[in-house]
TIZARO-173359 format. One line per field, with one value per atom (N, C-alpha, C, O, CB): residue in three letters; x, y, z; residue number from 1; atom name. Coordinates in pm, whole numbers, always signed. Each point is the difference from the previous one (the first is absolute). Glycine has a CB too. Layout:
! TIZARO-173359
rest <- c(ALA|...)
x <- c(X|...)
y <- c(Y|...)
z <- c(Z|...)
nr <- c(NUM|...)
atom <- c(CA|...)
! end
This chain:
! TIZARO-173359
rest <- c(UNK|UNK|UNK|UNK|UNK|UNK|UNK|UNK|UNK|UNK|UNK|UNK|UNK|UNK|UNK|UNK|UNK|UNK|UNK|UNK|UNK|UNK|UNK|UNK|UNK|UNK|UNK|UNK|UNK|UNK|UNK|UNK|UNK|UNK|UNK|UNK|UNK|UNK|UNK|UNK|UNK|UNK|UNK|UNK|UNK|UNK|UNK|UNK|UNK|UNK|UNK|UNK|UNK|UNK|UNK|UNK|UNK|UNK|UNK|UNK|UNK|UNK|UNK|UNK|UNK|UNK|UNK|UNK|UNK|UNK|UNK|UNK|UNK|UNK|UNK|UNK|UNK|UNK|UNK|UNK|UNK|UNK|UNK|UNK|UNK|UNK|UNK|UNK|UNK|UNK|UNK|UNK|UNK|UNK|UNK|UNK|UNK|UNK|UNK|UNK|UNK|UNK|UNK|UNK|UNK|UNK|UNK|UNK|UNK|UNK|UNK|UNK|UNK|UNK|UNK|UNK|UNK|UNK|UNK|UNK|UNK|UNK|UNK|UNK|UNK|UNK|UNK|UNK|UNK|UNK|UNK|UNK|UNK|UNK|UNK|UNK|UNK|UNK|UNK|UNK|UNK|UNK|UNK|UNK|UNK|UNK|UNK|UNK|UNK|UNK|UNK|UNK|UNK|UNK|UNK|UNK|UNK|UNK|UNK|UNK|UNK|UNK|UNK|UNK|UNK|UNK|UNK|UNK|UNK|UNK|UNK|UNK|UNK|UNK|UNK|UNK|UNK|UNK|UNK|UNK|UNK|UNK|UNK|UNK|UNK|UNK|UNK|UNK|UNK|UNK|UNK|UNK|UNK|UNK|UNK|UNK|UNK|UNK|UNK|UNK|UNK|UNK|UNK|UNK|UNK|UNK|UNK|UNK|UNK|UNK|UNK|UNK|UNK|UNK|UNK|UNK|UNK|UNK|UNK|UNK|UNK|UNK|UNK|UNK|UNK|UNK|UNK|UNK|UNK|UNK|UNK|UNK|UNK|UNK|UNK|UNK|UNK|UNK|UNK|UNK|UNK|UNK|UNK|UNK|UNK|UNK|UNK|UNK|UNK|UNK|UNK|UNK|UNK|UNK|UNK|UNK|UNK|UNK|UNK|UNK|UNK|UNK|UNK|UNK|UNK|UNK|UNK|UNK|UNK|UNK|UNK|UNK|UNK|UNK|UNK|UNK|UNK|UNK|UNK|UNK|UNK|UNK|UNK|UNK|UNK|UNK|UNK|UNK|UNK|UNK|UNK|UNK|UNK|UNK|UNK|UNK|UNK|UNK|UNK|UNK|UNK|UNK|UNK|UNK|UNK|UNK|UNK|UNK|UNK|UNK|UNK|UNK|UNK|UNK|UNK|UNK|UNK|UNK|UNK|UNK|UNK|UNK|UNK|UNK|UNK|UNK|UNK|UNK|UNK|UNK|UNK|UNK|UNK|UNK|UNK|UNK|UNK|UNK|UNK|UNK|UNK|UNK|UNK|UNK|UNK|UNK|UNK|UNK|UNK|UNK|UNK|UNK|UNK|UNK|UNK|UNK|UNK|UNK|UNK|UNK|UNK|UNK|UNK|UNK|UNK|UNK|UNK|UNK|UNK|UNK|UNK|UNK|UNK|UNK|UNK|UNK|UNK|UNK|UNK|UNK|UNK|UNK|UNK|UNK|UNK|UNK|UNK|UNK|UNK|UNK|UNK|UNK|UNK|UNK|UNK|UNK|UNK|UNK|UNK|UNK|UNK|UNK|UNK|UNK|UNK|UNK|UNK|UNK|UNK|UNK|UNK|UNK|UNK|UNK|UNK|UNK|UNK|UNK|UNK|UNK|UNK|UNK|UNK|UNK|UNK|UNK|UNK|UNK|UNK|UNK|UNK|UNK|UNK|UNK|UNK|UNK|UNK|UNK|UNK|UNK|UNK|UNK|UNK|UNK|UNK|UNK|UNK|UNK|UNK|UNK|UNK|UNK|UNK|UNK|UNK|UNK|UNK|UNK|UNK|UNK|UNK|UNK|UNK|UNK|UNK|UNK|UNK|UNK|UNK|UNK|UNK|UNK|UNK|UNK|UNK|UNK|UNK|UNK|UNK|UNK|UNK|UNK|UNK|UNK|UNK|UNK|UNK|UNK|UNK|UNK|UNK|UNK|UNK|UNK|UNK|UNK|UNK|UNK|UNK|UNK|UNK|UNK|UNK|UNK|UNK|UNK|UNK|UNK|UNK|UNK|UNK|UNK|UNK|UNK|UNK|UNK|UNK|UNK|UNK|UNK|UNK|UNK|UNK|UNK|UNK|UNK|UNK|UNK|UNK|UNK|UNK|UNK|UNK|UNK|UNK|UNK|UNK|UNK|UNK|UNK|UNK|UNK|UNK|UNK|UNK|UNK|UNK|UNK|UNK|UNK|UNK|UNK|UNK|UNK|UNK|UNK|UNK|UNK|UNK|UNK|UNK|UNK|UNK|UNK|UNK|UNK|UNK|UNK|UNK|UNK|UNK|UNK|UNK|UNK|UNK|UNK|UNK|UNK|UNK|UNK|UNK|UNK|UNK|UNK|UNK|UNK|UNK|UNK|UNK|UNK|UNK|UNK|UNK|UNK|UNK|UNK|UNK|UNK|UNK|UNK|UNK|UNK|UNK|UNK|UNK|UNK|UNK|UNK|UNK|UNK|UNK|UNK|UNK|UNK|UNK|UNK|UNK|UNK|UNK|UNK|UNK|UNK|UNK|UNK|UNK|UNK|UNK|UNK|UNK|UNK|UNK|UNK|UNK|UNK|UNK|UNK|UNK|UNK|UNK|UNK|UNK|UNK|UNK|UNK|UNK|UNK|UNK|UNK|UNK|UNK|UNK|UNK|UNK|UNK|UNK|UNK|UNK|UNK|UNK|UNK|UNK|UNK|UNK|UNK|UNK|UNK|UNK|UNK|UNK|UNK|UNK|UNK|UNK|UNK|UNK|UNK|UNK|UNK|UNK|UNK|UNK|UNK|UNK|UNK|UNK|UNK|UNK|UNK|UNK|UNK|UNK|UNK|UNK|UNK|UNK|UNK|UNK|UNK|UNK|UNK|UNK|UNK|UNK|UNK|UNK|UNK|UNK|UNK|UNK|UNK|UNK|UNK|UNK|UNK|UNK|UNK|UNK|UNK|UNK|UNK|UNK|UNK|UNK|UNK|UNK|UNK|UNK|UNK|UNK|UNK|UNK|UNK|UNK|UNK|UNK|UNK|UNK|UNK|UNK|UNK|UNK|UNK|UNK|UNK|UNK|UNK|UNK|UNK|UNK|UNK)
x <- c(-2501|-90|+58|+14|-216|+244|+43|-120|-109|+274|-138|-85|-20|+101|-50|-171|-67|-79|-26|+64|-68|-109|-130|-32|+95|-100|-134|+38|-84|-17|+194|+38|+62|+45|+10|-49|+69|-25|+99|-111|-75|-71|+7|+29|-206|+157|+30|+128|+45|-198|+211|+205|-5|+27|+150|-233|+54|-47|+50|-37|-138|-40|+79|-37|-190|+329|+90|+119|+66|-139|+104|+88|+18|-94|+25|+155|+11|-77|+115|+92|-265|-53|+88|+14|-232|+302|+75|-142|-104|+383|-252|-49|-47|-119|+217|-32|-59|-69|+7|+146|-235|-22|-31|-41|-67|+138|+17|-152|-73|+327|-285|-123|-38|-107|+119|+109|-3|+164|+116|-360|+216|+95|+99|-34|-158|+307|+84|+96|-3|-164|+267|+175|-19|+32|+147|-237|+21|-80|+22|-14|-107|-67|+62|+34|-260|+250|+140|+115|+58|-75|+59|+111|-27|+58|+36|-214|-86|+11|+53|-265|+148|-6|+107|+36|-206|+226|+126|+134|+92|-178|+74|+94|+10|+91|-71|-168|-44|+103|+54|-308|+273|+91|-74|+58|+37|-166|-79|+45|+40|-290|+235|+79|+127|+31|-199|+262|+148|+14|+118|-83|-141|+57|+35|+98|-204|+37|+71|+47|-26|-130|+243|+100|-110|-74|+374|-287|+13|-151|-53|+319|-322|-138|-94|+42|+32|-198|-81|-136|-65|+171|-113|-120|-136|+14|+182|-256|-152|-79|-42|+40|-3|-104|-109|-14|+130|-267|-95|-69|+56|-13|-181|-61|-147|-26|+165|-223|-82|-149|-102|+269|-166|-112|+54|+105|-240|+70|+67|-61|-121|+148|+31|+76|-44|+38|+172|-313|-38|+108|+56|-347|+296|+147|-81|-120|+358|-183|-32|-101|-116|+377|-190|-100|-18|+74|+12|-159|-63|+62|+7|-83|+131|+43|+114|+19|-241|+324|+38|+99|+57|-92|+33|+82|+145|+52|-200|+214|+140|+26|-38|+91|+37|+55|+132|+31|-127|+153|+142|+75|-27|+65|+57|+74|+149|+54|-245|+237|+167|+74|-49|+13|+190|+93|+127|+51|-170|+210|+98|+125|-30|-163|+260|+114|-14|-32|+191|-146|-11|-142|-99|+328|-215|-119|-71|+49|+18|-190|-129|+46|-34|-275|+374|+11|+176|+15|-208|+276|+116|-37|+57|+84|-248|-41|-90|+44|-52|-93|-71|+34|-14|-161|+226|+20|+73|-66|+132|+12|+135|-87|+14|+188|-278|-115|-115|-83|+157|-129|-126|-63|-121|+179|+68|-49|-53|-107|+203|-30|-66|-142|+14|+218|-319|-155|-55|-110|+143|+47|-84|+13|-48|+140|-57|+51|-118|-61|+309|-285|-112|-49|-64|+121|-61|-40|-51|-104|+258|-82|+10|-129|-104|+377|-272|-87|-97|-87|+216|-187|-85|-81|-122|+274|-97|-50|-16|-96|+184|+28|-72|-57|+11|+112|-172|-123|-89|-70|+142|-88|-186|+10|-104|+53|+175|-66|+8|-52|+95|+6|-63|-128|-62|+253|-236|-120|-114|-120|+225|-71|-88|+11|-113|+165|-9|+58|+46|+6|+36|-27|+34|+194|+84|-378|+331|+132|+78|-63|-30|+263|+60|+54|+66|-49|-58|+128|+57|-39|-43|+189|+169|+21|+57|+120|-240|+32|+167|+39|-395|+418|+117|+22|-78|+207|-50|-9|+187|+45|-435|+431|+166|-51|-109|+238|-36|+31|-62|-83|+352|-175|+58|-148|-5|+293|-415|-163|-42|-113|+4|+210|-95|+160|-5|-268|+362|+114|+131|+19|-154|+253|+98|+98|+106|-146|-4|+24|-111|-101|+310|-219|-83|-15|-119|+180|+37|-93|-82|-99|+264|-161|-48|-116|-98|+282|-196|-175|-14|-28|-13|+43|-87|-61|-109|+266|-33|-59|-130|-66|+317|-265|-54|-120|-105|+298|-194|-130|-48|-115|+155|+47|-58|-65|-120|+310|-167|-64|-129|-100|+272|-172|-118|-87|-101|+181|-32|-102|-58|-120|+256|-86|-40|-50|-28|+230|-207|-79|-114|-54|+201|-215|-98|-61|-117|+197|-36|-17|+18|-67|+164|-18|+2|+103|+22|-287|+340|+68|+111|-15|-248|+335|+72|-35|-54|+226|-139|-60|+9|+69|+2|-132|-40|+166|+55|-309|+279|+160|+109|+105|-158|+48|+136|+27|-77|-12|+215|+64|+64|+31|+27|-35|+96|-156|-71|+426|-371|-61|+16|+118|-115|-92|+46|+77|+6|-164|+202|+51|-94|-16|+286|-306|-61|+96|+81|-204|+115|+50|-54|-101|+300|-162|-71|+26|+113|-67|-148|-59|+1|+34|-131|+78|+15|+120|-23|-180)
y <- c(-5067|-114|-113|+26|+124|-290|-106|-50|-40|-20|+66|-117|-72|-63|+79|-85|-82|-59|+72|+2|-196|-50|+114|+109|-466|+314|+136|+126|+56|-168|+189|+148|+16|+112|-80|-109|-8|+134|+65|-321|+287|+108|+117|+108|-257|+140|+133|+30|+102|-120|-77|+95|+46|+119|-254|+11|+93|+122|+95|-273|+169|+138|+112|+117|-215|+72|+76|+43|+101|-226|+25|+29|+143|+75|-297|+271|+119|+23|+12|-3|+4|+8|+81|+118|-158|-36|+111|+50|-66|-72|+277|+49|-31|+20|+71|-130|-93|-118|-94|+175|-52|-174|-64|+65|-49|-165|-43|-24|-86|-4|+197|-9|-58|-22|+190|-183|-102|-84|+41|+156|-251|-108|+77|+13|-190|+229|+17|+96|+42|-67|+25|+32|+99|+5|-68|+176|+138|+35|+64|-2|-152|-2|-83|+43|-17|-144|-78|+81|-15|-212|+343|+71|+114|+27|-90|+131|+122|-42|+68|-27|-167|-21|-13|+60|-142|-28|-74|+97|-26|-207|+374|+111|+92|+84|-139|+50|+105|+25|-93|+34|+206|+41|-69|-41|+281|-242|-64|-161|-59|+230|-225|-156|-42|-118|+48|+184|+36|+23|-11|+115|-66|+46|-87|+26|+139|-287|-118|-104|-50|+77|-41|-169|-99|+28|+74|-213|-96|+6|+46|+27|-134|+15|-119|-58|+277|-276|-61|+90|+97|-275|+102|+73|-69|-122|+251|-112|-30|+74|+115|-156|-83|+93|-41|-114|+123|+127|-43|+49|+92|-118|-13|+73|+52|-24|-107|+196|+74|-62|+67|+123|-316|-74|-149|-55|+195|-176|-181|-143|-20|+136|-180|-79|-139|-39|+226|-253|-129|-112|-43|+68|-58|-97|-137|-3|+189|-285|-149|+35|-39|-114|+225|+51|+132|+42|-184|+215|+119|+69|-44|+72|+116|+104|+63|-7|+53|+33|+84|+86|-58|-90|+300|+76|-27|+46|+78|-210|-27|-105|-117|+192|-3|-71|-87|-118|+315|-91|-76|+77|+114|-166|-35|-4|-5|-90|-24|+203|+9|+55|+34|-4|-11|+62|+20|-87|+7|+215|+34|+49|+23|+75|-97|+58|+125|+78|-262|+244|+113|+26|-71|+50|+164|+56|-68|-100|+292|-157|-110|+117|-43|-38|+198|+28|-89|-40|+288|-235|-111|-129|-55|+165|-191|-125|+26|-30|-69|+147|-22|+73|-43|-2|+168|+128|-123|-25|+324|-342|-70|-104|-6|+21|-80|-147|+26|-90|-12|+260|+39|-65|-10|+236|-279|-71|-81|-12|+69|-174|-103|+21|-43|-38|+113|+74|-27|-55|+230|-136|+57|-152|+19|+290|-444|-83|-89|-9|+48|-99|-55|-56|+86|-110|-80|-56|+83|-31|-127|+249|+91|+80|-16|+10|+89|+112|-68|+76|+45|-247|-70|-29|+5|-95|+72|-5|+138|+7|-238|+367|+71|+92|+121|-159|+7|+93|-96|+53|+62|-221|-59|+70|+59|-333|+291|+58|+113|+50|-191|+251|+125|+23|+104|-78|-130|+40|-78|+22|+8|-96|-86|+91|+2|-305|+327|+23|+186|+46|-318|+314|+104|+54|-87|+87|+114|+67|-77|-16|+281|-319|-36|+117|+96|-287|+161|+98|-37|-95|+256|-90|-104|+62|+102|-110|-87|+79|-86|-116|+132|+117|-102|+50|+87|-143|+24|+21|-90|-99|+57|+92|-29|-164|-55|+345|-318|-201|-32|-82|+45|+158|-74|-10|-68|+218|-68|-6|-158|-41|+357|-407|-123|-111|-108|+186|-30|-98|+50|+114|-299|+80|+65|+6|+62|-112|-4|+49|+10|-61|-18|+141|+10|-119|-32|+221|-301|-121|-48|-60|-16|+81|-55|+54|-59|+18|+213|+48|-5|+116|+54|-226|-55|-128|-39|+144|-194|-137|-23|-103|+46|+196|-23|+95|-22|-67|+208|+16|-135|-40|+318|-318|-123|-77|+19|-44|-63|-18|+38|-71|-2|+185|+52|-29|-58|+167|-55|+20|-150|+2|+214|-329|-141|-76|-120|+108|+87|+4|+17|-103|+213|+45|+38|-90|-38|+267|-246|-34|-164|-43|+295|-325|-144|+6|-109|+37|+204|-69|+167|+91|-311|+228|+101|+101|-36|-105|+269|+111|-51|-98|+292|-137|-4|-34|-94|+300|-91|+62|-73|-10|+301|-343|-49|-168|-88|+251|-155|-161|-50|-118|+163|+75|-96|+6|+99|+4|-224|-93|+28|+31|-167|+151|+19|-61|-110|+162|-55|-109|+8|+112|-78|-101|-13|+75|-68|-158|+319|+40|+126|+61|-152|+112|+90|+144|+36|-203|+244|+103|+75|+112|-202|+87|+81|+46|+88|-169)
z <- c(+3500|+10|-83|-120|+157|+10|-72|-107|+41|+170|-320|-115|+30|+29|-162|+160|-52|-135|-95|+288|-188|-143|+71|-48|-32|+161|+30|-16|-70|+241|-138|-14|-152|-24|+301|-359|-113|-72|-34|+28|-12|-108|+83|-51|-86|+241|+59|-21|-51|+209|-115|-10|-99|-16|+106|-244|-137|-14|-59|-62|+195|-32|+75|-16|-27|+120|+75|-93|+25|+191|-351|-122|-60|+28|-76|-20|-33|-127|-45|+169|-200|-118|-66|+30|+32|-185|-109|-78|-8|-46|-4|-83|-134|-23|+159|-215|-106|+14|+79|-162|-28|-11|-145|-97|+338|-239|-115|-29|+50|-30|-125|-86|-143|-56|+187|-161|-130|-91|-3|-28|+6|-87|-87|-118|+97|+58|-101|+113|+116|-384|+120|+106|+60|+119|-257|+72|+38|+167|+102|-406|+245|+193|+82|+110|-159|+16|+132|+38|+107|-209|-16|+48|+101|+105|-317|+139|+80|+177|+88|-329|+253|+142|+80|+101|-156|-21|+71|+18|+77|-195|+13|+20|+46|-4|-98|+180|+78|+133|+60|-150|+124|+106|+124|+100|-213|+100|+148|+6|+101|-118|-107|+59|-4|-7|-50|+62|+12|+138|+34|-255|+348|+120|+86|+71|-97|+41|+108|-86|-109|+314|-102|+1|+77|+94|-46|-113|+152|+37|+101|+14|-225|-5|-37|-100|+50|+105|-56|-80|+37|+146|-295|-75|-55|+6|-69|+38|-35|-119|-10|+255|-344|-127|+42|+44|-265|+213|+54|-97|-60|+285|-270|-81|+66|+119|-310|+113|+55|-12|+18|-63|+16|+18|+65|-34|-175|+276|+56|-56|+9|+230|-278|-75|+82|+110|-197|-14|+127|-29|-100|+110|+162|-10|+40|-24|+120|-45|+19|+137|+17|-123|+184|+138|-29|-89|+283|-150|-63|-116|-115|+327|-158|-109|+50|+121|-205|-6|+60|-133|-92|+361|-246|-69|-39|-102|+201|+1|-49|-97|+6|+197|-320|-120|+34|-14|-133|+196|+21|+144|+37|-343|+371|+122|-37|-63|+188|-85|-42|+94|+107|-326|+182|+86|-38|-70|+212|-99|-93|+150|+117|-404|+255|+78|-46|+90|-63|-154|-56|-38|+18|-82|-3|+0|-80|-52|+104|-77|-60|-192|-111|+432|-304|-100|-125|-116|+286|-49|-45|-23|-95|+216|-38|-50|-158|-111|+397|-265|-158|-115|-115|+229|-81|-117|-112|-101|+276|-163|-53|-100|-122|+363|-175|-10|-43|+13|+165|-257|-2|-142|-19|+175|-277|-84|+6|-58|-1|+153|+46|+74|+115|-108|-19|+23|-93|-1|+110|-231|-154|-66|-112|+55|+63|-74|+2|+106|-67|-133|-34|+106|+61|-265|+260|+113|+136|+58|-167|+144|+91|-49|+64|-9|-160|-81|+4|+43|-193|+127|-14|+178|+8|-270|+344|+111|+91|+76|-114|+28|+63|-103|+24|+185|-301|-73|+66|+87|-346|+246|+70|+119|+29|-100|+178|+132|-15|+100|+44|-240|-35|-47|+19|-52|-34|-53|+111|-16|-268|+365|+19|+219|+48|-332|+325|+83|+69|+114|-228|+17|-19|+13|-23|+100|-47|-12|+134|+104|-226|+107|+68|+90|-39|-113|+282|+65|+93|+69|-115|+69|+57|+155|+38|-317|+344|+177|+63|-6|+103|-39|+69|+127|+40|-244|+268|+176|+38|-58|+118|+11|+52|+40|+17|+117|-131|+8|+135|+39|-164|+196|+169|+89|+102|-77|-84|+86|-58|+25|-36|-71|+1|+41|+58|-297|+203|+49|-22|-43|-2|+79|-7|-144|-12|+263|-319|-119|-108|+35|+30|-188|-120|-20|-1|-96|+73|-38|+115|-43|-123|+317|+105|-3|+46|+72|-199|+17|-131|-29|+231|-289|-142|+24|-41|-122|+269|+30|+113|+13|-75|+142|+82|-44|+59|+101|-271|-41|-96|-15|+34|-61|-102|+108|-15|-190|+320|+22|+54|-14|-28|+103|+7|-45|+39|-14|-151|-117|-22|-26|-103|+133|-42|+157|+7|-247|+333|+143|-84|-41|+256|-263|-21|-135|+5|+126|-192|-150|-44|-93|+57|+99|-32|-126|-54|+144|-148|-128|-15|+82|-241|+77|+21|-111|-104|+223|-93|-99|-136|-28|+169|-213|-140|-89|-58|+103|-16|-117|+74|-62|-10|+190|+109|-65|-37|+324|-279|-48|+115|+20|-266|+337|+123|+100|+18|-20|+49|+92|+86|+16|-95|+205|+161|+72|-56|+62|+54|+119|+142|+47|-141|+133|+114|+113|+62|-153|+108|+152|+111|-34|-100|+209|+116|-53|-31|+251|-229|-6|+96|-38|-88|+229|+95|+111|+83|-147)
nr <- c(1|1|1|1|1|2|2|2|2|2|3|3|3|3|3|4|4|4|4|4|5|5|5|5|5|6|6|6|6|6|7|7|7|7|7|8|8|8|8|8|9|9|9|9|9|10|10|10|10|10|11|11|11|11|11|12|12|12|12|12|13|13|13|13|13|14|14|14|14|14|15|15|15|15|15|16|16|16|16|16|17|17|17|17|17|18|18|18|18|18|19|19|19|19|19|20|20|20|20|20|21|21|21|21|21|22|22|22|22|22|23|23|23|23|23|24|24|24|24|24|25|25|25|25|25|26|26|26|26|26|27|27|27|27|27|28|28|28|28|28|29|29|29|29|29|30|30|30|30|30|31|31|31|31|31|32|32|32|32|32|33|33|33|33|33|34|34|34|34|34|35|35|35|35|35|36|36|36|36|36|37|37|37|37|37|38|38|38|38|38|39|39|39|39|39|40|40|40|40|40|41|41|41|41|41|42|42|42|42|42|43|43|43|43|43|44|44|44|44|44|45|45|45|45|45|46|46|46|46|46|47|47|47|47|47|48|48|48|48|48|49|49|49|49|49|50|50|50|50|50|51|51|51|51|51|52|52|52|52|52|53|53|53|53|53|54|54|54|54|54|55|55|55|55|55|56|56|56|56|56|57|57|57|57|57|58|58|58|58|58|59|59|59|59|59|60|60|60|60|60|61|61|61|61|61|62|62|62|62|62|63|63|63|63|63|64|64|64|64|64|65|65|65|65|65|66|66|66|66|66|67|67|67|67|67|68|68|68|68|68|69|69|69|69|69|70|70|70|70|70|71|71|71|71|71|72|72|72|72|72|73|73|73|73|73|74|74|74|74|74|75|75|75|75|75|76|76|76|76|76|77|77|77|77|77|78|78|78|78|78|79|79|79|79|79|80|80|80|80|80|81|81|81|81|81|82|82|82|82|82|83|83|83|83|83|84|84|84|84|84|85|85|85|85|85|86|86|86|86|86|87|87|87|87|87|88|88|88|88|88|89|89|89|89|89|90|90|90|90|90|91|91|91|91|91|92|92|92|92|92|93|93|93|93|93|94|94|94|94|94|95|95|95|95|95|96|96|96|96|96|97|97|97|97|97|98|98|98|98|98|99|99|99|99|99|100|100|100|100|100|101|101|101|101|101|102|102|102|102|102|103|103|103|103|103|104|104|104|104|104|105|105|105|105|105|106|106|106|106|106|107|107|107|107|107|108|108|108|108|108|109|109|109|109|109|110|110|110|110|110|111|111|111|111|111|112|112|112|112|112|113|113|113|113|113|114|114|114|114|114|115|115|115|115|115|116|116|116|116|116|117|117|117|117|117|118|118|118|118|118|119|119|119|119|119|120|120|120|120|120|121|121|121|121|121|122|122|122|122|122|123|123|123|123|123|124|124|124|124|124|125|125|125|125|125|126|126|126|126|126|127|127|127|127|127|128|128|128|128|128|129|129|129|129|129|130|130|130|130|130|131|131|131|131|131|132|132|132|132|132|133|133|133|133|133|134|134|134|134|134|135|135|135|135|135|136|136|136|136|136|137|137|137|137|137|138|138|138|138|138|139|139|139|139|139|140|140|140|140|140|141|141|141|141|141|142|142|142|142|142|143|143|143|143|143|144|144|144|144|144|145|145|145|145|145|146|146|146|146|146|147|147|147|147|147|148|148|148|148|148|149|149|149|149|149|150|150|150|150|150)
atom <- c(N|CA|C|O|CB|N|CA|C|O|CB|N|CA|C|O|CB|N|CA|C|O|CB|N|CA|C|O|CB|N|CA|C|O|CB|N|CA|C|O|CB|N|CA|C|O|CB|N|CA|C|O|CB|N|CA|C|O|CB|N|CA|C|O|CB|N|CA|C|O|CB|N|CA|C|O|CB|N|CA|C|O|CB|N|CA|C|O|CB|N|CA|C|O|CB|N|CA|C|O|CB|N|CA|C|O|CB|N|CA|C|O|CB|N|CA|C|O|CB|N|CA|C|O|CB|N|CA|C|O|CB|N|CA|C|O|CB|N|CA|C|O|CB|N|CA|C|O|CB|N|CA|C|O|CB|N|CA|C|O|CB|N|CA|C|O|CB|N|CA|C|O|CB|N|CA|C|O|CB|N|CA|C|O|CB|N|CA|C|O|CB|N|CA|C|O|CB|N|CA|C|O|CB|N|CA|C|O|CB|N|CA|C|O|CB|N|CA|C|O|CB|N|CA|C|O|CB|N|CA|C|O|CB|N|CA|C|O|CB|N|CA|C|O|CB|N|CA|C|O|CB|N|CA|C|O|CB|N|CA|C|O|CB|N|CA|C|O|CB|N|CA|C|O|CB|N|CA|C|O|CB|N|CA|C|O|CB|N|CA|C|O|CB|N|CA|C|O|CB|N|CA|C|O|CB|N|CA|C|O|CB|N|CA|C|O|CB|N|CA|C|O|CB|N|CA|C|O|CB|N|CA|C|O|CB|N|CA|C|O|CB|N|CA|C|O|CB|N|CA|C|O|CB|N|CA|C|O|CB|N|CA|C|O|CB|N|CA|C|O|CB|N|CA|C|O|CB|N|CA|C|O|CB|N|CA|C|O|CB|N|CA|C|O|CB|N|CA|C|O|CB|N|CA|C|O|CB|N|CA|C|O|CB|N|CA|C|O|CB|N|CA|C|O|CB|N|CA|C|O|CB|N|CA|C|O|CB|N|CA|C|O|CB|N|CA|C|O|CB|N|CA|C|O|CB|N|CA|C|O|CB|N|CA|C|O|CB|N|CA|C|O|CB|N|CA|C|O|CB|N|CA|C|O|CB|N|CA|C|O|CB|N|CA|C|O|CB|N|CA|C|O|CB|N|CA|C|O|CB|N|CA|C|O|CB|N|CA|C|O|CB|N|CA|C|O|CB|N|CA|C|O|CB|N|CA|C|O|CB|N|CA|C|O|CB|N|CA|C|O|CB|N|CA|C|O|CB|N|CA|C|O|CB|N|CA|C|O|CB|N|CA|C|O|CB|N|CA|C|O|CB|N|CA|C|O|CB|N|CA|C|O|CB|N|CA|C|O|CB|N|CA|C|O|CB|N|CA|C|O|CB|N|CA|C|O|CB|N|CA|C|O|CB|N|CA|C|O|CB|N|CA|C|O|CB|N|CA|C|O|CB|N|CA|C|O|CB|N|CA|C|O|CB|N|CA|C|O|CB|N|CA|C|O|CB|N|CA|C|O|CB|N|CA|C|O|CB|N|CA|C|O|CB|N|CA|C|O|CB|N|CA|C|O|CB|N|CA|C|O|CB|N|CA|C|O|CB|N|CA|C|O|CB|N|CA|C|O|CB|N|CA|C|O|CB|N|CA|C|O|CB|N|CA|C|O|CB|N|CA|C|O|CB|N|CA|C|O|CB|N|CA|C|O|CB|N|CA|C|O|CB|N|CA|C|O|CB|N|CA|C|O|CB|N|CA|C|O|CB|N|CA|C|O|CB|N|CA|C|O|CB|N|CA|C|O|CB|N|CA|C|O|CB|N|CA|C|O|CB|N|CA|C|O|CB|N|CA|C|O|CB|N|CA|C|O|CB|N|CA|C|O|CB|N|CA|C|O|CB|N|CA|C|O|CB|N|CA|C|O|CB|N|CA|C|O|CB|N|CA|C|O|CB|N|CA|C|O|CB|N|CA|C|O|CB|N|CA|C|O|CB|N|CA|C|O|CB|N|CA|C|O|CB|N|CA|C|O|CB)
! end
């Protein structure tokens, strides 16, 4: 089934759910997750932090924190980068959506069900997501681009 801004939430919910999840602020749990054998098994992946309560945005709500994408595994992208989590600024924003929000967890799904490369389906869940929402996830710094989804 092609994505849409209307089917949006359904696909993610089609995402793989890794096993961990980030339940609180510090190294040893960014490593716990991010080193888990389960986010070592695919390449070539888009991913999604979602948490377990939703999060009012400019137009309604929604569970997703952040929209990303890796050539390599989601465990080669962060394991390496898991300090950068813990650093003041960072620690400071996802403890409010831990506490306020509840536990992060990290769904990912192969590139090629939203485009032909990982950046083409980060750009095209981003927009999605700013279809539904009017503004881009919470934790995301790269901006949508306007383009076709389907």
């Amino acid at each position: 089934m092609p994505m849409t801004a209307e089917n949006f939430y359904e696909i993610l919910d089609t995402f793989r759910v890794l096993p961990e999840k980030i339940d609180s602020i510090d190294l040893d749990t960014f490593k716990r997750v991010f080193g888990d054998d389960a986010a070592g098994e695919e390449k070539n992946i888009a991913y999604v932090f979602r948490t377990e309560k939703p999060i009012p945005r400019v137009k309604g709500e929604s569970d997703v924190v952040y929209i990303g994408e890796t050539k390599g595994t989601f465990r080669k992208r962060y394991l390496v980068n898991a300090k950068r989590f813990t650093s003041e600024l960072n620690s400071m924003k996802y403890q409010h959506i831990l506490e306020t929000y509840g536990p992060i967890r990290i769904t990912i799904a192969h590139y090629s069900s939203f485009g032909n490369s990982s950046e083409q389906a980060e750009e095209r869940l981003l927009w999605a997501y700013f279809q539904n929402h009017c503004e881009h996830p919470p934790v995301n710094y790269t901006k949508p681009k306007r383009c076709k989804i389907s």
